[in-house]
Residue frames as a rotation matrix with the C-alpha (Angstrom) as fourth column:
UNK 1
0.568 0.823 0.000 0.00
0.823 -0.568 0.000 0.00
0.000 0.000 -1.000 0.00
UNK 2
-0.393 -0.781 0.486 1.29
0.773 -0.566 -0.285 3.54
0.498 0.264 0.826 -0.95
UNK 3
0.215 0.597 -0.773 -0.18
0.858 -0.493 -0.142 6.57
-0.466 -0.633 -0.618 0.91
UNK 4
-0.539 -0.559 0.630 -0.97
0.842 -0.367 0.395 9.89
0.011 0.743 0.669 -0.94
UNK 5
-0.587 0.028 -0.809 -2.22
0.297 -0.922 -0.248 13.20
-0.753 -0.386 0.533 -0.19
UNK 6
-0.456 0.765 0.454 -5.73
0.778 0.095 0.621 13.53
0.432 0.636 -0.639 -2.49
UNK 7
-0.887 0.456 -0.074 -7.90
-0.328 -0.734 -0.595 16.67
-0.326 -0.504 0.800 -2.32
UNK 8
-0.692 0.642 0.331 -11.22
0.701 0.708 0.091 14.85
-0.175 0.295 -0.939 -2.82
UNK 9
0.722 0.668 -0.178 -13.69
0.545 -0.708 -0.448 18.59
-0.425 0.227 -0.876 -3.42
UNK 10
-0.373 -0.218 -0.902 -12.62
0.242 -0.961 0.133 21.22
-0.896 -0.169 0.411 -5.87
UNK 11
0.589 0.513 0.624 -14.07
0.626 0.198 -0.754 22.80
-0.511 0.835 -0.205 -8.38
UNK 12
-0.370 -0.900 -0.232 -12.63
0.720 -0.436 0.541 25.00
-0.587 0.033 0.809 -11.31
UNK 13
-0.040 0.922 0.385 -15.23
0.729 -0.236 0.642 27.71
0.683 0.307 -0.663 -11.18
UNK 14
-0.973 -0.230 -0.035 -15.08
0.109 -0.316 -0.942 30.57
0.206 -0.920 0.333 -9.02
UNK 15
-0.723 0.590 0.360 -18.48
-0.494 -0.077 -0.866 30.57
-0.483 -0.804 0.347 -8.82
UNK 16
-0.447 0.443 0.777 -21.40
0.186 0.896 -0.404 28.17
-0.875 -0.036 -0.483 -9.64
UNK 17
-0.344 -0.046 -0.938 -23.14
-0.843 -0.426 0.330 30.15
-0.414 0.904 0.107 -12.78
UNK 18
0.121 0.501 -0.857 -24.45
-0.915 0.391 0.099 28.41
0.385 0.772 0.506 -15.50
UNK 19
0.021 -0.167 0.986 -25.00
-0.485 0.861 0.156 24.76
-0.874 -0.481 -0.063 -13.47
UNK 20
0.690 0.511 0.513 -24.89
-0.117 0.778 -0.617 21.53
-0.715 0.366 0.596 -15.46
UNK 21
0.656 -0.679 0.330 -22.31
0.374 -0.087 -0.923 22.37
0.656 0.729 0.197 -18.61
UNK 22
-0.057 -0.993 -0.101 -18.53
0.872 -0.098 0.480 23.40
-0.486 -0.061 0.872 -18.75
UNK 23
0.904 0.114 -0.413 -17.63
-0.030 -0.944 -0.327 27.05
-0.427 0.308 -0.850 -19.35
UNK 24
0.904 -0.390 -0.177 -14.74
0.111 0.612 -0.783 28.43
0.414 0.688 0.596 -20.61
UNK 25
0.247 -0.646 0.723 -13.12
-0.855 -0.497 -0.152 29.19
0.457 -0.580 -0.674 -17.69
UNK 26
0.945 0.257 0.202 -12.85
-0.307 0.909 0.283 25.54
-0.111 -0.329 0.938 -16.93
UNK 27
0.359 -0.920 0.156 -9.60
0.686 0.147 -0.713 24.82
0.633 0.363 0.684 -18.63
UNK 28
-0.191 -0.663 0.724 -7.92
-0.312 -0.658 -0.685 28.30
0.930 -0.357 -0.081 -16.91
UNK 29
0.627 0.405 0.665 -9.82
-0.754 0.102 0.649 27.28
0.195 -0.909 0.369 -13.39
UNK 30
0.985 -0.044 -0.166 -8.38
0.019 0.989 -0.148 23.46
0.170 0.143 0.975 -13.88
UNK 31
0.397 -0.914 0.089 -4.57
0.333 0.053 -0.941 24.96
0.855 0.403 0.326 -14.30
UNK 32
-0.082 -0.243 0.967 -4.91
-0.742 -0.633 -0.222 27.33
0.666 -0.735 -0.128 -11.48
UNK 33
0.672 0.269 0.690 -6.00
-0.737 0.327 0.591 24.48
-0.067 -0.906 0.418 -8.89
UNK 34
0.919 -0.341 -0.197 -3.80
0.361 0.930 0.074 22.01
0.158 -0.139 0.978 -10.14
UNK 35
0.130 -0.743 0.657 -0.54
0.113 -0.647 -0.754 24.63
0.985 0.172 0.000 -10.02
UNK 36
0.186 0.287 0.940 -1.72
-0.847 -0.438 0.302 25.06
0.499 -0.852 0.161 -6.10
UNK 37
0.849 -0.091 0.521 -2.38
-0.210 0.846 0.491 21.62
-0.485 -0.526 0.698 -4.74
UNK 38
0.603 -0.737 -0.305 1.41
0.680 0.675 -0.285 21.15
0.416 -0.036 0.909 -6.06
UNK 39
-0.101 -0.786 0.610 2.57
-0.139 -0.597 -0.791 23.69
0.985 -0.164 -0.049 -4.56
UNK 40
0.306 0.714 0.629 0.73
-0.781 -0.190 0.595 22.54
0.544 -0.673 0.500 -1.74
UNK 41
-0.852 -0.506 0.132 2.53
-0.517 0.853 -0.071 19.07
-0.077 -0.129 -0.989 -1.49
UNK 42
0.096 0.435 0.895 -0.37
-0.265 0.878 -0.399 16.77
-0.960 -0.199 0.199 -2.36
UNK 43
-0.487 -0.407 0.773 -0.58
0.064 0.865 0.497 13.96
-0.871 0.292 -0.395 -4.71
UNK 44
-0.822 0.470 0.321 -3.84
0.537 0.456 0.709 14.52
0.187 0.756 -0.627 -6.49
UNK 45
-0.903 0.428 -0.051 -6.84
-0.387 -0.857 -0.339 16.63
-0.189 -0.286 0.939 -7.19
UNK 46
-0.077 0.947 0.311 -10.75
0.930 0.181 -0.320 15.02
-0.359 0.265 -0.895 -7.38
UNK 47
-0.957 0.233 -0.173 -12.10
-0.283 -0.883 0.374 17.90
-0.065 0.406 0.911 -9.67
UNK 48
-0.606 0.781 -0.148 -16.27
0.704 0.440 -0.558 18.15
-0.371 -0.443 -0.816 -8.55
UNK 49
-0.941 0.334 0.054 -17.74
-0.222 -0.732 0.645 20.63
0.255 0.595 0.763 -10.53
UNK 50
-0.585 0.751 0.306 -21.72
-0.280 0.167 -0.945 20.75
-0.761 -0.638 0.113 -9.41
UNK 51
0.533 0.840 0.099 -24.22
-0.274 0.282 -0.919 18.88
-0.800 0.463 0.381 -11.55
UNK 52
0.810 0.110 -0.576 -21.30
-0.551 -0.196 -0.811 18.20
-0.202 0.975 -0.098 -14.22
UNK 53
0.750 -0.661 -0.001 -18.16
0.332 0.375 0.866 16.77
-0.572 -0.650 0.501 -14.82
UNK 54
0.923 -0.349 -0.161 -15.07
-0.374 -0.721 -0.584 18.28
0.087 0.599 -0.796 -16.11
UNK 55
0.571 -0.809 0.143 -11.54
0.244 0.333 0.911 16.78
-0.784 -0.485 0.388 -16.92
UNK 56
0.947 -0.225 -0.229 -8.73
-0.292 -0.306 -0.906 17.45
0.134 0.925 -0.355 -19.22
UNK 57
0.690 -0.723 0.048 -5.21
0.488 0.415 -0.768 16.81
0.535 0.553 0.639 -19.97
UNK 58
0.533 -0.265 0.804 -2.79
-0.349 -0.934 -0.076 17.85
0.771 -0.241 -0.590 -17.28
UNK 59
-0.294 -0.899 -0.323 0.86
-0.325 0.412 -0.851 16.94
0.899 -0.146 -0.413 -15.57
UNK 60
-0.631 -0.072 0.773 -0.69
-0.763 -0.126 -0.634 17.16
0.143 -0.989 0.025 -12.17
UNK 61
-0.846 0.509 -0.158 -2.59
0.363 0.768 0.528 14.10
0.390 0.389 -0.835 -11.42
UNK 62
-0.743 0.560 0.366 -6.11
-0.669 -0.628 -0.397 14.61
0.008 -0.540 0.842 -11.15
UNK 63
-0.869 0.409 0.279 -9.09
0.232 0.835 -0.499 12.32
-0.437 -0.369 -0.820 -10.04
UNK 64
-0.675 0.639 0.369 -12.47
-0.266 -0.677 0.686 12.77
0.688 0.365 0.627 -12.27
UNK 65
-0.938 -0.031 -0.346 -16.02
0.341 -0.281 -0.897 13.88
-0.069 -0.959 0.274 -10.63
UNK 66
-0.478 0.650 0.590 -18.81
0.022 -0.663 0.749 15.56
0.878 0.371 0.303 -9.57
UNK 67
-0.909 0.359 0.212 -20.71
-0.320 -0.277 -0.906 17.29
-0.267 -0.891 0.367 -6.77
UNK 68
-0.488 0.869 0.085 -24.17
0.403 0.138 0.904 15.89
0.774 0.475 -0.418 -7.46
UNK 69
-0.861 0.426 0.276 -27.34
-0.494 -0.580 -0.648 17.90
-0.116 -0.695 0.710 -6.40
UNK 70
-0.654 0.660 -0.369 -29.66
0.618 0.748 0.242 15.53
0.436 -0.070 -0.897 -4.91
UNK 71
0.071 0.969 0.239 -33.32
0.290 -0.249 0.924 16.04
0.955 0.004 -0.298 -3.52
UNK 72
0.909 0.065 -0.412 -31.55
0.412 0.012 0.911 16.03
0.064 -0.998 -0.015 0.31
UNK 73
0.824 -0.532 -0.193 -28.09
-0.026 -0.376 0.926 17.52
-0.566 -0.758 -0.324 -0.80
UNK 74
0.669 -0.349 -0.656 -24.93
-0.726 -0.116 -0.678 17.16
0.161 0.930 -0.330 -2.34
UNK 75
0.713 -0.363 0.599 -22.99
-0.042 0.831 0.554 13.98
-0.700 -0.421 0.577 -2.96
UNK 76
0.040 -0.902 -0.430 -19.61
-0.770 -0.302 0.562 13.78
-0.636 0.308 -0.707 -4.12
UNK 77
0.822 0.112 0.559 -19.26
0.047 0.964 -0.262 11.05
-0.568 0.241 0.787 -6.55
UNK 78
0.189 -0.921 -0.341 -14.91
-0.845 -0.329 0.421 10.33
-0.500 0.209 -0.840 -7.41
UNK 79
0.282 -0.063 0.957 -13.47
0.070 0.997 0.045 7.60
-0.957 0.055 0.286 -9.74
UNK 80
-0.547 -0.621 0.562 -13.02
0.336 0.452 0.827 6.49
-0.767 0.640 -0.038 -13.19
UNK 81
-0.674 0.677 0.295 -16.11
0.557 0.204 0.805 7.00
0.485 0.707 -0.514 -15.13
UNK 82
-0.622 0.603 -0.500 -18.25
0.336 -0.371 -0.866 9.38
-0.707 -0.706 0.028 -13.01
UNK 83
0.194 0.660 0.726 -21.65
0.979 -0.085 -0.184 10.75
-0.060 0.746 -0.663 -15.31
UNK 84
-0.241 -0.641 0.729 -21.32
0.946 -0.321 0.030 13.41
0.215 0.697 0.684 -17.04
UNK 85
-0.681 0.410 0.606 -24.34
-0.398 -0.903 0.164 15.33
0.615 -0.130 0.778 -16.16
UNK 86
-0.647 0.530 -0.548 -26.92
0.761 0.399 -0.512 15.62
-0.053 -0.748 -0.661 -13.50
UNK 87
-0.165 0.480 0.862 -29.85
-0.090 -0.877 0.471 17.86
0.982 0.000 0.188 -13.05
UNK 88
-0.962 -0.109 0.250 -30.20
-0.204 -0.318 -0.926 19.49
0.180 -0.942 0.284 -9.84
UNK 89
-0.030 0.857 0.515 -33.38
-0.939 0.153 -0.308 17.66
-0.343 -0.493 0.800 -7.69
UNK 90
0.166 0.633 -0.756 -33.44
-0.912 0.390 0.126 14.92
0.375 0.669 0.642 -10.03
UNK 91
-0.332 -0.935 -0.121 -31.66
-0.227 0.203 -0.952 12.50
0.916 -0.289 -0.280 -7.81
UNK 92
0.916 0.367 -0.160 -31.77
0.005 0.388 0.922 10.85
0.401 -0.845 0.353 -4.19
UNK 93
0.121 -0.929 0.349 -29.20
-0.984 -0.067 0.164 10.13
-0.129 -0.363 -0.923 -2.26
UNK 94
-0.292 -0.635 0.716 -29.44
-0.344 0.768 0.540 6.89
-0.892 -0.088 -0.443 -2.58
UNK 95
0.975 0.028 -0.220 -29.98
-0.211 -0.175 -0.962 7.55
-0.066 0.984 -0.165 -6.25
UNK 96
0.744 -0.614 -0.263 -26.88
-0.632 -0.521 -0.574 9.05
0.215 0.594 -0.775 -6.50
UNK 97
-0.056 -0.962 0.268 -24.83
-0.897 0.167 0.410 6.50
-0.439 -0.217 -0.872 -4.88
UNK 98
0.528 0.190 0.827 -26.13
0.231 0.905 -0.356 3.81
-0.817 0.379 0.434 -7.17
UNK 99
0.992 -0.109 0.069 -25.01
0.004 -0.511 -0.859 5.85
0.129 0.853 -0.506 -10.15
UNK 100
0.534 -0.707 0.464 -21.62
-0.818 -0.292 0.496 5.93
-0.215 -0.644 -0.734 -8.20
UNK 101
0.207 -0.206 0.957 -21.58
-0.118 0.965 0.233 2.01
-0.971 -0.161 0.175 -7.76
UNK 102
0.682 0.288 0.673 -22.25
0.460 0.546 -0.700 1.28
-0.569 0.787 0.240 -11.36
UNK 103
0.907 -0.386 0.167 -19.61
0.065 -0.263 -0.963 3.07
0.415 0.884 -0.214 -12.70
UNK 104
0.323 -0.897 -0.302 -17.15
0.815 0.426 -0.393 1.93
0.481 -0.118 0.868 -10.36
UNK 105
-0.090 0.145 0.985 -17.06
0.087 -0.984 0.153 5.07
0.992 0.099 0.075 -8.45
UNK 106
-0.742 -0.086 -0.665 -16.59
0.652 0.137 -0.746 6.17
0.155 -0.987 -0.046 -4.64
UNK 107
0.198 0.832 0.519 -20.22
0.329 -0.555 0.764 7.90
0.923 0.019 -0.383 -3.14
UNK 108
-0.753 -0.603 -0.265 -18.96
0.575 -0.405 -0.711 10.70
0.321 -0.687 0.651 -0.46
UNK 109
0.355 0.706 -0.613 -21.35
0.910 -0.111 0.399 12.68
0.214 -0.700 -0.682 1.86
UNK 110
-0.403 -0.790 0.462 -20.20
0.687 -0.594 -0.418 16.14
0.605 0.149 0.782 0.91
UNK 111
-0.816 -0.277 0.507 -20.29
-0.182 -0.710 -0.680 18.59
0.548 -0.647 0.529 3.77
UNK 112
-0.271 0.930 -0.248 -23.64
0.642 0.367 0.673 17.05
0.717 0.023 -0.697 5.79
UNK 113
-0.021 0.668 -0.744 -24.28
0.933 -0.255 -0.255 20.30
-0.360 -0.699 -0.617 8.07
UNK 114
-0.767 -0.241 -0.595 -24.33
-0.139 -0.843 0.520 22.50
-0.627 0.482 0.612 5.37
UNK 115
-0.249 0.482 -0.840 -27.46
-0.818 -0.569 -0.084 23.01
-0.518 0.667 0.536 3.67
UNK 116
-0.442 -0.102 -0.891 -28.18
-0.703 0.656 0.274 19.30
0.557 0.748 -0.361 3.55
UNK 117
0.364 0.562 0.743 -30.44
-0.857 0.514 0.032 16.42
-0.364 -0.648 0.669 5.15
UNK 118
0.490 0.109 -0.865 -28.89
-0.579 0.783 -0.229 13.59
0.652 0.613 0.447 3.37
UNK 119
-0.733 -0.662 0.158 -27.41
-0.568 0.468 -0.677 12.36
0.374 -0.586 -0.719 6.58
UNK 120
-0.488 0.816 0.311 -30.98
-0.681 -0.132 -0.721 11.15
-0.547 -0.563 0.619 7.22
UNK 121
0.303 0.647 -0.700 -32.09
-0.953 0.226 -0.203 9.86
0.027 0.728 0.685 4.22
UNK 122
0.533 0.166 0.829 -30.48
-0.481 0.866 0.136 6.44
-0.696 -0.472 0.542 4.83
UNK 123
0.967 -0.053 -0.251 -28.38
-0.170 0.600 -0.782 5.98
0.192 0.798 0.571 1.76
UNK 124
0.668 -0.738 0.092 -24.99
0.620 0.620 0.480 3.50
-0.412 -0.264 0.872 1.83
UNK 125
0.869 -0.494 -0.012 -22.57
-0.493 -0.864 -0.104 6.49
0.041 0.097 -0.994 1.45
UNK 126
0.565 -0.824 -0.036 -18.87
0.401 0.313 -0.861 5.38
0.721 0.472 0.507 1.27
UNK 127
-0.553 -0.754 -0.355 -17.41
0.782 -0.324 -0.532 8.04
0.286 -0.572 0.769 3.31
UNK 128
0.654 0.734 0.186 -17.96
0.735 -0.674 0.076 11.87
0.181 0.087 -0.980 4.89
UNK 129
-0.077 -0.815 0.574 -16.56
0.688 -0.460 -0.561 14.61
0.722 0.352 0.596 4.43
UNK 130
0.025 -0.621 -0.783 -14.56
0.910 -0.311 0.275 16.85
-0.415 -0.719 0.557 6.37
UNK 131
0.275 -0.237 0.932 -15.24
0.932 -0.174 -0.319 19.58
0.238 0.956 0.173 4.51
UNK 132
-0.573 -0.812 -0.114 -12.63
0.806 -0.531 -0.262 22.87
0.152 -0.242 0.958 4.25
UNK 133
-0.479 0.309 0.822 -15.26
-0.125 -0.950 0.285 25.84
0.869 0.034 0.494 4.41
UNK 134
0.421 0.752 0.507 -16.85
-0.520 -0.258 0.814 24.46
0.743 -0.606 0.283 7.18
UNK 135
-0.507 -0.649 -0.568 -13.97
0.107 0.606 -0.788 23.37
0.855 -0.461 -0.238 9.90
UNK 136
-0.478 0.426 0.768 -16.32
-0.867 -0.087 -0.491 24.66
-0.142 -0.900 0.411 12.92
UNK 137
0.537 0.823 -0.187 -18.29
-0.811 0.564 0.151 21.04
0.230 0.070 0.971 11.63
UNK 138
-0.019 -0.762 -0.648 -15.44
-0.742 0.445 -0.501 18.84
0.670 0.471 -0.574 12.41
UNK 139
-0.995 -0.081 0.051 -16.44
-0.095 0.756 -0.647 16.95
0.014 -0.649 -0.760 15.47
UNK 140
0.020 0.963 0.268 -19.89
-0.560 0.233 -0.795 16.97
-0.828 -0.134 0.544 14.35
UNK 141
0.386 0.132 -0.913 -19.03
-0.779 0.577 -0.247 15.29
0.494 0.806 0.325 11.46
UNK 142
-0.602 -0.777 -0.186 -16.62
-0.600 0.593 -0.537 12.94
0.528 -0.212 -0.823 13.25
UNK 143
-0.421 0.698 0.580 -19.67
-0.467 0.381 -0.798 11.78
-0.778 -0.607 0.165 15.34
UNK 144
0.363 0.845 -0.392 -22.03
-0.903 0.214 -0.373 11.64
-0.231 0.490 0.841 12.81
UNK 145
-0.033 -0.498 -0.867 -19.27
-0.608 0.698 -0.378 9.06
0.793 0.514 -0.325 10.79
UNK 146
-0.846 -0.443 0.297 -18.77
-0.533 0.678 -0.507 7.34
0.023 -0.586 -0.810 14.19
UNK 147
-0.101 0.980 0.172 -22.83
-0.521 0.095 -0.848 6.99
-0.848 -0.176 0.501 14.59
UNK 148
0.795 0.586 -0.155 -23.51
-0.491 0.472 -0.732 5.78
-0.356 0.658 0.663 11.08
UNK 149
0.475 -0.463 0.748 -19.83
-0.171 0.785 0.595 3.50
-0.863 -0.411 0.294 10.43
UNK 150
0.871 -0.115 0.477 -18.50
0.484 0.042 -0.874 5.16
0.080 0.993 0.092 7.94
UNK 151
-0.049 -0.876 -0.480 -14.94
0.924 -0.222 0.312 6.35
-0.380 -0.428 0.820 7.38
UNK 152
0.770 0.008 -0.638 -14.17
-0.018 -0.999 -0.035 10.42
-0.637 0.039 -0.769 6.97
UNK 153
0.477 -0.140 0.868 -13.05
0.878 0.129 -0.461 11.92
-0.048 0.982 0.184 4.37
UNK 154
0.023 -0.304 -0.952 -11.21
0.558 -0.786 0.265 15.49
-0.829 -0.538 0.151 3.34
UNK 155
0.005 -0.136 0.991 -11.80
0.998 -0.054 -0.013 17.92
0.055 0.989 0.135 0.86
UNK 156
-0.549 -0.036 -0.835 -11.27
0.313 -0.935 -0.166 21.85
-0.775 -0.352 0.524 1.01
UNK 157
0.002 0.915 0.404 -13.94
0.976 0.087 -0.201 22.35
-0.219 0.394 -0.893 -1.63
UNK 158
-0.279 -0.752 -0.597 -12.22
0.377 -0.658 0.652 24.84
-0.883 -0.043 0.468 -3.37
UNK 159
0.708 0.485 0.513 -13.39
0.681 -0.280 -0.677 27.61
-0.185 0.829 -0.528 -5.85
UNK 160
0.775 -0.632 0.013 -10.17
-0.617 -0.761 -0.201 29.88
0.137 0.147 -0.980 -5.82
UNK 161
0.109 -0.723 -0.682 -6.39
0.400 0.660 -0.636 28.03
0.910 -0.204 0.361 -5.68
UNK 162
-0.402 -0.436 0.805 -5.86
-0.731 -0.376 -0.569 29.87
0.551 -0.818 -0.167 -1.99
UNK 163
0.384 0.821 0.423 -8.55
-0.922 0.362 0.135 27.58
-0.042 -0.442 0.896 -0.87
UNK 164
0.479 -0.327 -0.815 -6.84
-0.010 0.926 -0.377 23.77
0.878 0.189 0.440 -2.27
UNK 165
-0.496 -0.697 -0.519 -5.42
0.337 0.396 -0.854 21.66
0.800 -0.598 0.039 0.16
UNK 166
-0.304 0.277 0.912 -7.01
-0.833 -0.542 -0.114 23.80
0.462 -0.794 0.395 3.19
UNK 167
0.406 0.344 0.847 -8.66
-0.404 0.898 -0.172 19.94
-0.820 -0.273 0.504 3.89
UNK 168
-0.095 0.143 -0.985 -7.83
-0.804 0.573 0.161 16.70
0.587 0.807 0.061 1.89
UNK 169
0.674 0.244 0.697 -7.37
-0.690 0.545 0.476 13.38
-0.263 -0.802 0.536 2.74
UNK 170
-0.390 -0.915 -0.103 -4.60
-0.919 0.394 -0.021 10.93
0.060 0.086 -0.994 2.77
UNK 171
0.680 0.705 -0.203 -5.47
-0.728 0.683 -0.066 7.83
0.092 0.192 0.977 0.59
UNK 172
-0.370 -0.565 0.738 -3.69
-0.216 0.824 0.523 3.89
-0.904 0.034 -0.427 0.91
UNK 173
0.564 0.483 -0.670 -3.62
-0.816 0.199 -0.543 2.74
-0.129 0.853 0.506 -2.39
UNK 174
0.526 -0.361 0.770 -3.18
-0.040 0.894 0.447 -0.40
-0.850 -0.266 0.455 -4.03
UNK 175
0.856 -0.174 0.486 -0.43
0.372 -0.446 -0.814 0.83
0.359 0.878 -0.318 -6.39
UNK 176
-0.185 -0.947 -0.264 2.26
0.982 -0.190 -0.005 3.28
-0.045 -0.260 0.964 -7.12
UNK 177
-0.979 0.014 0.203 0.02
0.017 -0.988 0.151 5.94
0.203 0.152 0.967 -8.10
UNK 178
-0.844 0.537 -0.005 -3.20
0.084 0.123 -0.989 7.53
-0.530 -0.835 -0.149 -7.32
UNK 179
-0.936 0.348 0.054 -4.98
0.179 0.341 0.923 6.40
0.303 0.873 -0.382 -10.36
UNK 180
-0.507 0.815 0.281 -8.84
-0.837 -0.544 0.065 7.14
0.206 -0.202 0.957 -10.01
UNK 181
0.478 0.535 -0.696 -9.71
-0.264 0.844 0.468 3.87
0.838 -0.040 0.545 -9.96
UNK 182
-0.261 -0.314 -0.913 -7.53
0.585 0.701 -0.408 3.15
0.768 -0.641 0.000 -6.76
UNK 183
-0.947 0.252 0.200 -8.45
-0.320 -0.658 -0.681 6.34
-0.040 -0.709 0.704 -4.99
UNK 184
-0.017 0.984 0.178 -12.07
-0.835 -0.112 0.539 5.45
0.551 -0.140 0.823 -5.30
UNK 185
0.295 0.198 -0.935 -11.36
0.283 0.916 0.283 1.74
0.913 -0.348 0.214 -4.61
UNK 186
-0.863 -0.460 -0.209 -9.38
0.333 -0.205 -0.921 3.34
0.381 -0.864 0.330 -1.28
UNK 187
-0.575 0.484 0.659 -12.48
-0.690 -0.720 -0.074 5.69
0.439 -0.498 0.748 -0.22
UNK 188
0.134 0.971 0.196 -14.64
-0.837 0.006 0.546 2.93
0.530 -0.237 0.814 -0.58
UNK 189
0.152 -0.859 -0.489 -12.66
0.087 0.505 -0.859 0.42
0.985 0.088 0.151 1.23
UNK 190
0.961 0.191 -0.199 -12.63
0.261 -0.400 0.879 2.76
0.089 -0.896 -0.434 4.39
UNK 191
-0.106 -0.988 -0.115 -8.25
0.880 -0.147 0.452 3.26
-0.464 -0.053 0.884 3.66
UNK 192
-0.103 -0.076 0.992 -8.45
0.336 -0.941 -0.037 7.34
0.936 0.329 0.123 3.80
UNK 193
0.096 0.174 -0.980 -7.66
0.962 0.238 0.136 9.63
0.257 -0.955 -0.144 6.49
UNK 194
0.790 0.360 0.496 -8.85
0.534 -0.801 -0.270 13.11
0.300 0.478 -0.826 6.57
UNK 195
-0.185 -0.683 -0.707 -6.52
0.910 -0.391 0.139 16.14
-0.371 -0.618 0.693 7.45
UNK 196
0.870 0.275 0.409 -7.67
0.306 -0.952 -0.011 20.13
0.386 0.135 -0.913 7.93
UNK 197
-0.217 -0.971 0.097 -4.81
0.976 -0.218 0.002 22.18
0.019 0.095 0.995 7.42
UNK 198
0.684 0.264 0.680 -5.65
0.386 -0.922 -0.031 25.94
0.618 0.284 -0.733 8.43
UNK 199
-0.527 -0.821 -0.221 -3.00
0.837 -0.456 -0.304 28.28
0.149 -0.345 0.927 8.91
UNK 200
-0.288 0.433 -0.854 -3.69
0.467 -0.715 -0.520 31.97
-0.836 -0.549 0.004 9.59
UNK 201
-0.858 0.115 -0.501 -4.11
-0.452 -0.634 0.628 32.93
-0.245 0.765 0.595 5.93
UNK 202
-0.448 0.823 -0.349 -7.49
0.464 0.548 0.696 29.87
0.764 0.150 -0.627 5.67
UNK 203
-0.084 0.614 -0.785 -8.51
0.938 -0.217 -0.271 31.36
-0.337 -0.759 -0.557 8.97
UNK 204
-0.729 0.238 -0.641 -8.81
-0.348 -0.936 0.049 35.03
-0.589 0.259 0.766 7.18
UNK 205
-0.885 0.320 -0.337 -10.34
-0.181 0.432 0.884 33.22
0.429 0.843 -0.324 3.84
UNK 206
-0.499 0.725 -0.475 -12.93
0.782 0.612 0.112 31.08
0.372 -0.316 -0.873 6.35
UNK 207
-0.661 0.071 -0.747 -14.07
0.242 -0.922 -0.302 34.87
-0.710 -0.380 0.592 7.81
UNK 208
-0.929 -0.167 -0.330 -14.15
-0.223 -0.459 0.860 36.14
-0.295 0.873 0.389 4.57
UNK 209
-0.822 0.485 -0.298 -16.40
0.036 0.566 0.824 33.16
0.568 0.666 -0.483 3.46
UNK 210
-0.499 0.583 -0.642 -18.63
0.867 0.336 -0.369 32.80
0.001 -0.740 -0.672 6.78
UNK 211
-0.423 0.416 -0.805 -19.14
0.103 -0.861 -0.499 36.74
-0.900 -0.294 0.321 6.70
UNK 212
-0.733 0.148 -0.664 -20.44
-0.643 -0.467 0.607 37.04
-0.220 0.872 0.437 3.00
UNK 213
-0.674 0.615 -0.410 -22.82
0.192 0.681 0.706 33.91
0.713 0.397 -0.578 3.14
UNK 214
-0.503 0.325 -0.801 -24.05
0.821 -0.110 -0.560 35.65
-0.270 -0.939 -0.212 6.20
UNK 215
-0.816 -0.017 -0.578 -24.96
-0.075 -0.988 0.135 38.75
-0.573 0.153 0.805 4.21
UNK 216
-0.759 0.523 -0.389 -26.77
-0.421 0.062 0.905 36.42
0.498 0.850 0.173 1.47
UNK 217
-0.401 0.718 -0.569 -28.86
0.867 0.497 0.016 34.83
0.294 -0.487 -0.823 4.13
UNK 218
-0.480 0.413 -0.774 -29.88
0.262 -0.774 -0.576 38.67
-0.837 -0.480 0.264 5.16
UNK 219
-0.686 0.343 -0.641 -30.61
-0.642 -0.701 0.311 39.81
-0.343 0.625 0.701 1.86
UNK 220
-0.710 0.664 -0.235 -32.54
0.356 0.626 0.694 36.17
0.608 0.409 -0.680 0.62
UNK 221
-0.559 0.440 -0.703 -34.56
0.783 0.000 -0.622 36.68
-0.273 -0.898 -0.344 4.04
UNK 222
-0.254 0.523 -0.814 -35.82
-0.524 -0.781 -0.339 40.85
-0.813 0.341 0.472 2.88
UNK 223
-0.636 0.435 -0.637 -36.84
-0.676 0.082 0.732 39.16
0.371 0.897 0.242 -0.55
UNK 224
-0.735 0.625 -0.265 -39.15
0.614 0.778 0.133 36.08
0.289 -0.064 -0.955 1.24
């Protein structure tokens, strides 16, 4: 078994926009995050674009993806062959991790106290995530995983390169490299161990992020 340093969430989008398809900031997004997570010292990048997947040609390994938006949330789904597209609602959770299975694919529980009930919904997840915008959730997640017997995961669920690496997770593979097929076979397996990595520049960023999604929850509120 080798051990390798895998961000399992980013995307290469600063911001969500036109769901479902690839823009063309994909390709420039894709360079910038992989350029980071090596400067960062990890192995490999899961690229999770919401509702889509996106992958291309590029020195840095990278792991293909996708953030599906299910009817209770979003599930990560990492591997060889992930689907291409999803429509947002159209989905379960345990939709989406069938869709996972069949294509040989790891089915991840992507942030579950964020804007999500799918910790509830009862479907055979793979893993949860640890996820990097929301480190105040870390020992609630660490329960939750302990409660439902599943192993934890890391991703720093990144839309800017400052953000990569902030969480990932260190995978055992069966291999020399972290091929998508062994990083899923690792997730789902239960051979991954998360790490949140926030110096004082992620703890400005996490502000940043916590104080602007606070603003949009004031301004949605004056429009209900």
């Amino acid at each position: 078994m080798t051990r390798f340093a895998v961000d399992l969430h980013s995307h290469t989008r600063f911001f969500h926009g036109r769901r479902g398809r690839p823009t063309a900031y994909d390709p420039i997004g894709l360079r910038l995050q992989t350029a980071m997570a090596r400067r960062r010292g990890l192995d490999a990048l899961a690229v999770t674009n919401h509702d889509y997947a996106y992958s291309a040609e590029t020195t840095f390994p990278t792991v293909p993806g996708i953030e599906v938006s299910t009817t209770r949330g979003h599930v990560l789904i990492v591997g060889p062959n992930p689907q291409a597209r999803t429509t947002p609602g159209e989905h379960t959770p345990a939709e989406a991790v069938a869709l996972a299975h069949e294509r040989d694919c790891a089915a991840i529980l992507a942030h579950p106290f964020r804007g999500s009930t799918a910790r509830k919904s009862g479907a055979s997840f793979d893993a949860i995530e640890i996820n990097g915008k929301n480190p105040e959730h870390a020992e609630r997640t660490r329960r939750l995983a302990d409660r439902l017997d599943l192993p934890l995961v890391g991703g720093s669920d990144a839309h800017y390169p400052i953000e990569v690496g902030r969480a990932y997770t260190v995978v055992e593979v069966d291999g020399d490299e972290p091929t998508p097929r062994a990083v899923a076979d690792a997730v789902r397996a239960g051979r991954t161990e998360p790490v949140l990595r926030y110096d004082g520049l992620q703890r400005v960023v996490d502000r940043a992020y916590t104080a602007i999604h606070a603003r949009r929850r004031r301004v949605d509120a004056e429009w209900e």
